[in-house]
Wavefront OBJ file of the C-alpha trace (Angstrom):
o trace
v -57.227 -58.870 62.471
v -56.656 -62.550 61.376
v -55.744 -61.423 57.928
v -53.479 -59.065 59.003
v -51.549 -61.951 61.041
v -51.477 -64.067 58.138
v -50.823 -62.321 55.194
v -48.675 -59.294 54.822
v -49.975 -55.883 54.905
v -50.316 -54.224 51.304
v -49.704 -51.006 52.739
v -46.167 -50.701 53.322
v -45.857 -52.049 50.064
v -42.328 -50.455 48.188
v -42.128 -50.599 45.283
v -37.889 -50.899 44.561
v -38.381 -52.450 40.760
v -39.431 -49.297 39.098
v -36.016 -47.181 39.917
v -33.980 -49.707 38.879
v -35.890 -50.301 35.817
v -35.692 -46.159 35.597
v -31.979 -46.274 35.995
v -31.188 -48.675 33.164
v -33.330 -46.886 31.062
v -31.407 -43.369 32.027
v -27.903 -45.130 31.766
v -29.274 -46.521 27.826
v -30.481 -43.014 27.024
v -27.635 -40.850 28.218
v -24.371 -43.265 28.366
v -24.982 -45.331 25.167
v -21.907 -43.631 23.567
v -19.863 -45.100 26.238
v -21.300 -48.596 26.541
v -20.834 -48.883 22.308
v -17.031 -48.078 23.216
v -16.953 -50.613 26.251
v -18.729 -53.165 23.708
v -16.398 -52.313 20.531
v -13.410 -52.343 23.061
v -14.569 -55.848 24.459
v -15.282 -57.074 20.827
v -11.526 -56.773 19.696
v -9.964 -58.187 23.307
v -12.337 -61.229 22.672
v -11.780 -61.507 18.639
v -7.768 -61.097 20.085
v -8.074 -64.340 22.240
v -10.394 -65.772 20.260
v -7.729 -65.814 17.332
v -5.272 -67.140 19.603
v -6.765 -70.040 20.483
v -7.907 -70.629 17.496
v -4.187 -70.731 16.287
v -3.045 -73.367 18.649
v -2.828 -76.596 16.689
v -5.185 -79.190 18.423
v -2.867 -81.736 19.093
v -0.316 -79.390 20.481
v -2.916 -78.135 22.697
v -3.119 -81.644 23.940
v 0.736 -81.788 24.016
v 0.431 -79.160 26.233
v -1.936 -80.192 28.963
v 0.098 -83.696 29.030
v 3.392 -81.047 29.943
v 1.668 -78.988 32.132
v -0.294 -82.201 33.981
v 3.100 -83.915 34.458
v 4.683 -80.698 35.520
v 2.282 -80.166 38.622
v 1.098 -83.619 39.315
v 4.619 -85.898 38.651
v 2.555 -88.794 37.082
v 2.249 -89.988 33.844
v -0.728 -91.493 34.456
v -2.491 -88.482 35.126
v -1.077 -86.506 32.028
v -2.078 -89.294 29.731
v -5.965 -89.007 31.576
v -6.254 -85.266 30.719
v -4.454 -86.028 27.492
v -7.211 -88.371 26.568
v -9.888 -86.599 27.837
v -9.315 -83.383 25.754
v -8.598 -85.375 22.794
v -11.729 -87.263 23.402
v -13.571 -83.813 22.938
v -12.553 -83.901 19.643
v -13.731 -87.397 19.179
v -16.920 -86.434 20.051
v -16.885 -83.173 17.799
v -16.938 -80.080 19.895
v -12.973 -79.201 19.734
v -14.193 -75.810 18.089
v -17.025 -74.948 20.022
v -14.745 -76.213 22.967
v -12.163 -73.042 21.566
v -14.988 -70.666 21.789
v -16.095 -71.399 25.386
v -12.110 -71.075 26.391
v -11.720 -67.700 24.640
v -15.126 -66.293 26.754
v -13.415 -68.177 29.837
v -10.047 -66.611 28.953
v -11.369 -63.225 28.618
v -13.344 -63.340 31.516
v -10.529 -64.387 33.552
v -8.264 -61.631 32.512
v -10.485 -58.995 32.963
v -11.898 -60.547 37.088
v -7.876 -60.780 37.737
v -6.855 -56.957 36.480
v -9.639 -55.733 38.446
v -10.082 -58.154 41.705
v -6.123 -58.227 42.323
v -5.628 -54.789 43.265
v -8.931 -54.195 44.541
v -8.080 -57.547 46.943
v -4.627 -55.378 47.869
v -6.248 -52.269 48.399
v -9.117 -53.892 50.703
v -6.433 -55.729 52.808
v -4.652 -52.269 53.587
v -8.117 -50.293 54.779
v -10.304 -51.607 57.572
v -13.204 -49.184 56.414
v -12.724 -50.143 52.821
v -13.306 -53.917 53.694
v -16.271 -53.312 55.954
v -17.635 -52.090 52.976
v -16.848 -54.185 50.524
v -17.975 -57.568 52.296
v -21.763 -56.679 52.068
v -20.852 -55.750 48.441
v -19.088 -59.028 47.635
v -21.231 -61.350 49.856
v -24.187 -59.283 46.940
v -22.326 -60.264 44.326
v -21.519 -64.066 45.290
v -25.272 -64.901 46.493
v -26.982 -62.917 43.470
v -28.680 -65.381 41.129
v -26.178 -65.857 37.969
v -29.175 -64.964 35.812
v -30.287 -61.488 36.908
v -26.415 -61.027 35.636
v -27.696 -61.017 32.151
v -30.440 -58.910 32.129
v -28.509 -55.554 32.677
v -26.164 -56.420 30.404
v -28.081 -57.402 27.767
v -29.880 -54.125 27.709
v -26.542 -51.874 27.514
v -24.617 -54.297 25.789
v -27.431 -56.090 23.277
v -26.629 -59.793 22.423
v -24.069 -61.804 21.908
v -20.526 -62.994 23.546
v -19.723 -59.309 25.151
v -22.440 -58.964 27.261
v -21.669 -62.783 28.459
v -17.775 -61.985 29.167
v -19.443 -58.836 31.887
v -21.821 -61.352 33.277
v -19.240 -63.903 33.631
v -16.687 -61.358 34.875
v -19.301 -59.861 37.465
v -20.051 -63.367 39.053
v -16.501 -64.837 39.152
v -14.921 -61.936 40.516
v -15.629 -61.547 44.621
v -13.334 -64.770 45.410
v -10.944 -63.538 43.994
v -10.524 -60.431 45.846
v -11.176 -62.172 49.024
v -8.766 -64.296 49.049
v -6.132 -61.689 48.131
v -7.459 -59.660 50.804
v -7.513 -62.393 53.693
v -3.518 -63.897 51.844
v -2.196 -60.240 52.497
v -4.181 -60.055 55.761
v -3.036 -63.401 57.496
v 0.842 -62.845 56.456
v 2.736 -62.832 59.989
v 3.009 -59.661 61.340
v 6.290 -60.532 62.783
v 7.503 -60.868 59.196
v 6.114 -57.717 58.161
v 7.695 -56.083 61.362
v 11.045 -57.189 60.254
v 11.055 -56.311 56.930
v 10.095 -52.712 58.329
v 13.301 -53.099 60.682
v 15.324 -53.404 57.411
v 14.142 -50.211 55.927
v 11.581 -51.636 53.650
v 9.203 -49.499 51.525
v 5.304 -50.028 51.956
v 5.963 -50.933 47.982
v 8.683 -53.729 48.883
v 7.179 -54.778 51.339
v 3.879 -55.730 49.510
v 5.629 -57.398 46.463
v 8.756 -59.047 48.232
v 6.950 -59.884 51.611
v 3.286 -60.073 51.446
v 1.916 -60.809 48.063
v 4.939 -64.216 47.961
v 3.446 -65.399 51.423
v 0.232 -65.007 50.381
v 0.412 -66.345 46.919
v -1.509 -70.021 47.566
v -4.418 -68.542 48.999
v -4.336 -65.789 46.130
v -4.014 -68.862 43.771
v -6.692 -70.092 45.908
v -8.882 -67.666 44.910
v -7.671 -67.783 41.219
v -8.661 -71.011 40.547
v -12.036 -70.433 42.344
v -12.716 -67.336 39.986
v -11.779 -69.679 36.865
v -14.402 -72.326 38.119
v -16.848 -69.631 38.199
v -16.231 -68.382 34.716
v -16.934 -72.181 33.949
v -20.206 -72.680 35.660
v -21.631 -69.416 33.833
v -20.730 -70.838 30.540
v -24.434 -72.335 30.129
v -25.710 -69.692 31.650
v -24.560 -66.866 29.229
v -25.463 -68.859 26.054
v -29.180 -67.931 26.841
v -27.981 -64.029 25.672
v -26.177 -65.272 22.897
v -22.684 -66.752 23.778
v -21.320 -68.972 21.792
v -19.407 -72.701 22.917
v -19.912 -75.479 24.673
v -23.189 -73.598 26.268
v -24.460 -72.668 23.203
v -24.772 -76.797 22.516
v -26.419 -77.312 25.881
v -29.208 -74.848 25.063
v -30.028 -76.104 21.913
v -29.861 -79.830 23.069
v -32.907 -78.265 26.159
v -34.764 -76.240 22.833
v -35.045 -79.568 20.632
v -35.328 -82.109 23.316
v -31.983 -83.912 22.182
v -30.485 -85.233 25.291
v -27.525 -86.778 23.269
v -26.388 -83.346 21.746
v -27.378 -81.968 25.591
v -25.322 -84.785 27.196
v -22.038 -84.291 24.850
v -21.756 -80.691 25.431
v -21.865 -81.398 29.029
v -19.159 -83.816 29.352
v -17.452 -81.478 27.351
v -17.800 -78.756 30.275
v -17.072 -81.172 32.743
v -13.854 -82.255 30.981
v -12.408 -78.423 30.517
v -13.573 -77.514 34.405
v -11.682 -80.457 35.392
v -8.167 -80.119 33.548
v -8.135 -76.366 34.248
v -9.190 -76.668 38.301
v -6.238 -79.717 38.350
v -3.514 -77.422 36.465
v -4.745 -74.576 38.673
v -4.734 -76.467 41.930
v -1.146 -77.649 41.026
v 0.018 -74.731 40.779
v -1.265 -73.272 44.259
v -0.120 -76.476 45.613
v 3.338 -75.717 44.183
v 3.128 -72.474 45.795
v 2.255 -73.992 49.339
l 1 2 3 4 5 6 7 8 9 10 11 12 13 14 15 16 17 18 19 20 21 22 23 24 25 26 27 28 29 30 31 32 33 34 35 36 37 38 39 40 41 42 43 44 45 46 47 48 49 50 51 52 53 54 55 56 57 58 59 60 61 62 63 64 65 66 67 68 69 70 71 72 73 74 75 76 77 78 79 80 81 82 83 84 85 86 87 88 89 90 91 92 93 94 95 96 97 98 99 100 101 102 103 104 105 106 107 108 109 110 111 112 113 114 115 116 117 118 119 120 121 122 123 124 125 126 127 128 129 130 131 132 133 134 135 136 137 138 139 140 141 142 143 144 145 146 147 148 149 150 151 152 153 154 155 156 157 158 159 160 161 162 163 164 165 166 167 168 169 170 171 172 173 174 175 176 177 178 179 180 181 182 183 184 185 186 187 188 189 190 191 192 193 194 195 196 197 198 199 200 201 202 203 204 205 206 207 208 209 210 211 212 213 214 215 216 217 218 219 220 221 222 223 224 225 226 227 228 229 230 231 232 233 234 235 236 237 238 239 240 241 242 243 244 245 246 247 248 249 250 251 252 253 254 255 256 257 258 259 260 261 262 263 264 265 266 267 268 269 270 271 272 273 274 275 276 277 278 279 280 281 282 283 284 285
């Protein structure tokens, strides 16, 4: 009787790891044709970017951020900060694994935004939709970042595909709340009136909602790019390449220095692209 009290009973023991591991294993065995297209697919949209970036000069990159800084912040001060800061990158030799980490970023971006946009629009407009998405989303946000990479690993293999999923599974609930709650918390009154006018539910969504709600969509845009940044590390354990990629090695051969660098590296990008971002849904305000 005291054991029972103090230790849980063996009993009722279920056992929830084997179907999942079961269900993987069918999805490998009976889908692999499609995940080899979703990988392929994946491959070119990320060798795209990748070549993108890669084409942008590096001091017109720099020349870029100082534009962008002074356009959303008005100082020069600042623009010359983030202007040194990404040059000192380069100083400290990681402007090319520094491209890398932006074209898994980039990617991952993309891909959270064409699928959490609408599916924030189309939760705002259905009640029942939204009760069950929240349990979904509040899953999806509390979920270890690591468990992330075993799934995709196994259908996708190794490598900087499987990170762009992981990255793009973990950065995508915010998001789609915050497009949800924008569209939600626009004044009824407004909607009303733009109904009084003859507005379609179409017109009504692009010319009245989605504009009212933009800064807390851009809200949840610059959350979702954050994200994508603070899986970076993360992903290089399957194989990603960048700034992460550095970090890992730095932990494997016990050099703090190269560990260190690659960090304030991360730090530097997270920080320039959450000020641009935050201009811009201050802008917006």
């Amino acid at each position: 009787m005291h054991k029972l009290l103090t230790v849980f009973p063996e009993d009722i023991y279920i056992d929830i790891k084997a179907p999942i591991d079961k269900f993987i294993n069918f999805m490998l065995q009976n889908w692999s044709p499609f995940f080899e297209a979703v990988s392929k697919s994946l491959q070119l949209f990320l060798n795209a970017i990748g070549s993108a970036v890669n084409a942008i000069p590096w001091w017109l990159l720099i020349i870029a951020v100082f534009f962008a800084s002074y356009k959303v912040s008005k100082k020069i001060s600042t623009s010359i900060l983030y202007s040194a800061l990404l040059f000192f990158i380069g100083v400290i030799g990681l402007f090319d694994m520094m491209y890398a980490t932006l074209a898994i970023i980039i990617a991952s971006v993309i891909i959270s935004l064409l699928i959490g946009l609408p599916s924030g629009i189309v939760m705002s407009a259905s009640k029942k939709i939204s009760i069950f998405a929240v349990p979904v989303l509040d899953t999806m946000q509390t979920m270890p970042s690591f468990v992330y990479l075993i799934p995709a690993v196994m259908l996708l293999g190794l490598g900087n595909v499987p990170a762009v999923i992981a990255t793009t599974i973990y950065a995508l609930p915010p998001v789609i709340r915050l497009t949800s709650h924008g569209i939600r918390q626009v004044d009824v009154e407004v909607v009303e009136a733009a109904k009084a006018f003859g507005s379609t539910k179409m017109q009504i969504l692009f010319k009245v909602q989605i504009p009212q709600a933009l800064p807390t969509i851009m809200a949840g845009v610059n959350q979702t790019i954050m994200m994508a940044i603070s899986m970076v590390v993360t992903c290089s354990m399957i194989g990603a390449t960048g700034l992460g990629s550095e970090v890992i090695k730095g932990i494997n051969r016990l050099e703090s220095g190269r560990g260190f660098a690659a960090g304030i590296a991360i730090v530097i990008v997270a920080i320039i692209l959450d000020r641009l971002t935050q201009g811009v849904f201050k802008k917006n305000e």
